[in-house]
N, C-alpha and C positions, 0 to 999 in steps of 0.2 A: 504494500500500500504506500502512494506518495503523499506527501505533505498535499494539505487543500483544505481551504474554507468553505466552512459552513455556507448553504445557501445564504438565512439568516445575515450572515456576516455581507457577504457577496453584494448584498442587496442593498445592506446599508454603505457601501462605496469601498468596503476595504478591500484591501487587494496583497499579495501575498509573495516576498522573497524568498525561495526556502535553497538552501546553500548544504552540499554535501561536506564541507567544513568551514569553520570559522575562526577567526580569531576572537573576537565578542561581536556578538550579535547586538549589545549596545551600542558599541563603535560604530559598527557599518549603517546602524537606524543614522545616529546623530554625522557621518560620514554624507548619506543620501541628505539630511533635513538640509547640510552647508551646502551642497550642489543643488538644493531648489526643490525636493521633495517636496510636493502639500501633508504630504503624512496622510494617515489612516491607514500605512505599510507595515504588515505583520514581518519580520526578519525571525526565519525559524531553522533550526539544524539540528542533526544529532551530535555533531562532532565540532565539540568548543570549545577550543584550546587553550584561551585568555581569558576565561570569565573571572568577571570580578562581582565581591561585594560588599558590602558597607562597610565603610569608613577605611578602603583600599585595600579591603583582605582579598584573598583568591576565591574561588568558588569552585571547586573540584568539578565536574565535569568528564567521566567518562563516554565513550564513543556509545550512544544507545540512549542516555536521559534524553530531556526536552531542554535546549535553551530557545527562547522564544522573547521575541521584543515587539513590543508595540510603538511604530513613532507617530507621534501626536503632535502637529503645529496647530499654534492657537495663538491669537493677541487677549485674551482674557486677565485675569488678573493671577500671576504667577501663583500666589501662595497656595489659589486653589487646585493650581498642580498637583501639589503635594500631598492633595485627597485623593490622585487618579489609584496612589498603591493600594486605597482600600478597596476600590472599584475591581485591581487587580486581583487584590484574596478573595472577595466575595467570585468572581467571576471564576478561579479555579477550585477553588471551593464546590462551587455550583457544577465546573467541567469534571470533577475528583466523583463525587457523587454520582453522575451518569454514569461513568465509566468504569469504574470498581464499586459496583453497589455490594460485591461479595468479598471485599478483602476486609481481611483477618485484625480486625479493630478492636482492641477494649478499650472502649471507652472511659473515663478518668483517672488512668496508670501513667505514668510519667517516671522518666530513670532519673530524676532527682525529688518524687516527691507526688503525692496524691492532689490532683486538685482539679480533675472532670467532674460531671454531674452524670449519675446513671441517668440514663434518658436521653443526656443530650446530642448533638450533631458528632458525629465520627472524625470529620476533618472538621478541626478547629483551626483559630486565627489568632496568632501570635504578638501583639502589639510592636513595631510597626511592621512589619516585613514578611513574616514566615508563617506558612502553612505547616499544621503540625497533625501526627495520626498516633492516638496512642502515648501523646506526650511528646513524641519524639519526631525531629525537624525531618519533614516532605519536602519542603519546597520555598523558596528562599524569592524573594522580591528587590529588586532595586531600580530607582529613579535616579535617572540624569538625566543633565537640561544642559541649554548651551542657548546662547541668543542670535536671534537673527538681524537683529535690527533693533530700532530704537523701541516697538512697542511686541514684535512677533518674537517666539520661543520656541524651540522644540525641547519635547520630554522623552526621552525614550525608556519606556514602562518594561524593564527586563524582568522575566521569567523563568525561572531554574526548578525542573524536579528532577528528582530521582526515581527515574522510571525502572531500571534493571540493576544501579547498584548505587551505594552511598557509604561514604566518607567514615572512614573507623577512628582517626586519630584528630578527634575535636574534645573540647571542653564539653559537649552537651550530646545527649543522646539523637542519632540521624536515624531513619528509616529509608526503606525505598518501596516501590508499590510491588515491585519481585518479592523483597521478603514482606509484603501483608499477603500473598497471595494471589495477587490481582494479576492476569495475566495481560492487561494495557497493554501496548508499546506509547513511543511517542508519537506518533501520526495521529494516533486514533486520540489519542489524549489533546494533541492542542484542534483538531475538527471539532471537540463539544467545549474546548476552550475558545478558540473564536466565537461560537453561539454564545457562550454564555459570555463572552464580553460583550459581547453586539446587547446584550439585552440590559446587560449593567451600567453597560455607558448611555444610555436609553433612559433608563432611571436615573442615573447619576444627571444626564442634561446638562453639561459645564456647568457644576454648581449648584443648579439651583434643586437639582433632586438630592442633597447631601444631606438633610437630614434621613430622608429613608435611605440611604445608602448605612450612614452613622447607626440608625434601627438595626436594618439587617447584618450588618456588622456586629454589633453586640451580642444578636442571637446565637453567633455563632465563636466568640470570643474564650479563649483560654485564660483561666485564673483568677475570672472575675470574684470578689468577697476574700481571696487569698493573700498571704504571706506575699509580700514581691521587693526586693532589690531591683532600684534602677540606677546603674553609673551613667551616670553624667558628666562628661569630661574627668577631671578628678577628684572626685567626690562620688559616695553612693547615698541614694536616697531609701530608704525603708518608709515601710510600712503596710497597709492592704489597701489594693486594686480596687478602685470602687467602679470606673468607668473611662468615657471618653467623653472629653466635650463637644459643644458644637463645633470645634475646629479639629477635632478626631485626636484634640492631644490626650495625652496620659494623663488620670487623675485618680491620687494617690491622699487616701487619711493616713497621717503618719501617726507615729503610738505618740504622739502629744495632743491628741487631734485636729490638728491643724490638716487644710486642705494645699497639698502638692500640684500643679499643674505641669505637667512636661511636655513641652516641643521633639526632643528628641534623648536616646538614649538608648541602653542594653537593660534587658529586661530578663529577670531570672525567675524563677518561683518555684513553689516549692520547697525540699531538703534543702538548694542550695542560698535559698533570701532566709530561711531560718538561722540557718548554721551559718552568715556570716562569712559567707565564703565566699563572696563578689571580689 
């Protein structure tokens, strides 16, 4: 099967790079936007040699995951960019669920720590970034932007899972959907990934759908009422996860109870925001 969007997607204008290898499929999004792209171009491959993520770490990448980028230009107001990553989880999230309705999930287990809900959603969402199954990291999100001009932007919306294998030598427990079970590959995973963007960025509306973006988000949120450790530059924040605001930042009751607001940050929970281990 080869890379191909969804009708869905097709219909609402995007259109689809898919590269038998890459060096980051960010670069080559934000590479096309400086050569005149309008964007709404998916950049998708199995084999992605340079990925990168947050705050310039690497992002493993064997021949067989998904890396996939969305490039988005827009003259709107930047900051609201920086809500497309929730658009992004909700949207695999949504593609995770079509596509593995039978992989091997327990729900609120985590390898540092209890803090699901029996009952709730299988693939949860990780503040800000990562899709999580089981506790433990699926699929990792990153935004980069670059300008075009004095009022236009591009974002290029990157998407990393682990579709046949993931990372053993990290700080935090990884999964991939080969070991839940789920026989996916990547093809077939970013096809109900493009629907389900096409239908989030729909709702989302530049903006002006982020509150039910911020809703649906929540329903599906990791650690909420929980123990959580946030470093922030250098410093760590404690305390427990109450929510996101209307700007999707982090917000944290600390044990004084005072109300924490976070823009950005590493977020742990669990054994490892008890134990003082950030």
């Amino acid at each position: 099967m080869a890379f191909a969007l969804a009708p869905t997607a097709a219909s609402d204008g995007y259109r689809l790079e898919a590269l038998d290898t890459v060096g980051s499929t960010n670069a080559q999004a934000l590479d096309h936007a400086r050569a005149g792209d309008p964007g709404k171009l998916w950049v998708v491959s199995k084999n992605q040699r340079s990925g990168r993520g947050r705050r310039g770490r690497a992002w493993q990448s064997p021949p067989g995951n998904l890396a996939a980028t969305l490039l988005v230009v827009a003259d709107y107001e930047l900051k609201l960019a920086s809500t497309l990553g929730f658009v992004a989880g909700l949207a695999l999230a949504d593609a995770l669920d079509a596509v593995a309705p039978q992989a091997g999930i327990s729900v609120g287990v985590d390898g540092g720590g209890n803090f699901g809900k029996a009952g709730s959603n299988r693939f949860e969402l990780k503040w800000p970034n990562d899709v999580l199954a089981s506790g433990a990291k699926l699929a990792g999100i990153l935004l980069e932007s670059a300008m075009l001009g004095e009022s236009r932007f591009a974002v290029a919306v990157g998407i990393g899972v682990n579709v046949i294998a993931h990372p053993d030598d990290l700080p935090y427990p990884a999964t991939s959907l080969r070991k839940l079970g789920a026989s996916c590959d990547a093809e077939t995973l970013f096809l109900a990934l493009s629907d389900a963007w096409a239908a989030n960025a729909r709702l989302w509306s530049e903006g002006r759908g982020l509150a039910a973006i911020r809703n649906r988000w929540l329903e599906r949120a990791a650690g909420i009422g929980s123990e959580v450790a946030v470093r922030v530059d250098n410093r760590v924040v404690r305390g427990i996860f109450e929510t996101i605001d209307e700007d999707c930042h982090f917000v944290i009751r600390d044990h004084d109870g005072g109300v924490v607001t976070i823009a950005a940050g590493d977020v742990h929970f669990g054994a490892v925001a008890s134990a003082g281990a950030v």
